[in-house]
N, C-alpha and C positions, 0 to 999 in steps of 0.2 A: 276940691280934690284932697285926698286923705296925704296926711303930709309923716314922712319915714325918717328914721336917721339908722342910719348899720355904724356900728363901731368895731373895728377890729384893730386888735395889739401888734407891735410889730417887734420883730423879736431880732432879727438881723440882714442885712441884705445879702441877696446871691451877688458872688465874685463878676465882677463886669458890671454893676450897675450904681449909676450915682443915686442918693437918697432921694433929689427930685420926682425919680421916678415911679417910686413908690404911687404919693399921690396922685400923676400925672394915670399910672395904669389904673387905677382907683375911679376915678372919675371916667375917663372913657369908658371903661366898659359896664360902669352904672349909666353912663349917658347912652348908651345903643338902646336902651329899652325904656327910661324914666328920666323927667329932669334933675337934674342937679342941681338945687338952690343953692348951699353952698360946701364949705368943705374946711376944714382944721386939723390943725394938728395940735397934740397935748402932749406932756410926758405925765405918767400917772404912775407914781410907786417906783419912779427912773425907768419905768418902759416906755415908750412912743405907740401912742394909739391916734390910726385915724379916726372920724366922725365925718361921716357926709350925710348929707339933708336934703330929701328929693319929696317927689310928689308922683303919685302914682294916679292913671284915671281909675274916675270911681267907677263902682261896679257894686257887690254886694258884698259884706263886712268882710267876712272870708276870704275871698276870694282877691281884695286888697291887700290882705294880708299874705294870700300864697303867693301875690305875682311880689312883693316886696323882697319874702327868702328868696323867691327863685333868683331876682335879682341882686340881692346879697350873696349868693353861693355863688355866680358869675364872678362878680367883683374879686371874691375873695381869692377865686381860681386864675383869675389874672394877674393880682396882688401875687401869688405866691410864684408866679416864674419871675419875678424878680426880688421879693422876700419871703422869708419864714414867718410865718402867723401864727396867733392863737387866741380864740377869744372873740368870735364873730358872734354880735348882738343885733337882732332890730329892735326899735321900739317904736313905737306909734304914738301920736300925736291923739289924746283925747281927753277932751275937758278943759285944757289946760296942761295934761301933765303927761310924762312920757313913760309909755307902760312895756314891758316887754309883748312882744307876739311871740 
């Protein structure tokens, strides 16, 4: 199975919510559609970016790739009722090395 990661910045929370849940919306709503291998957080340049790691079924090269956005642009839309974002990336897993789609 073609293996994904989305990273998106997070730039500050909406009022009423604790930072956990950042993650916590991140991951369920990447998991309604693909698995979720794993999931991190980083500070990079003093911003907090997540990275989640999932696997998409195969299908044809394309078409792996369009269900990956779709499921990044989910994620990111759930992400932002509880933060501000900017900076949503997939990359793909190939060769070895991780390329933008």
């Amino acid at each position: 199975m073609p293996s994904f990661r989305v990273q998106l910045n997070i730039l500050a929370l909406r009022p009423g919510h604790r930072p956990e849940a950042v993650m916590d919306a991140a991951v369920a709503a990447l998991g309604t559609r693909h698995h979720v291998e794993a999931n991190q957080l980083d500070i990079v340049g003093g911003v907090p970016r997540i990275t989640l790691r999932f696997t998409v079924e195969e299908e044809e090269y394309d078409a792996d790739a369009r269900a990956a956005r779709s499921a990044a642009a989910l994620m990111r839309a759930e992400v932002e009722q509880v933060a501000r974002t900017r900076d949503l990336v997939v990359l793909r897993r190939a060769r070895g090395r991780w390329s933008p789609v």
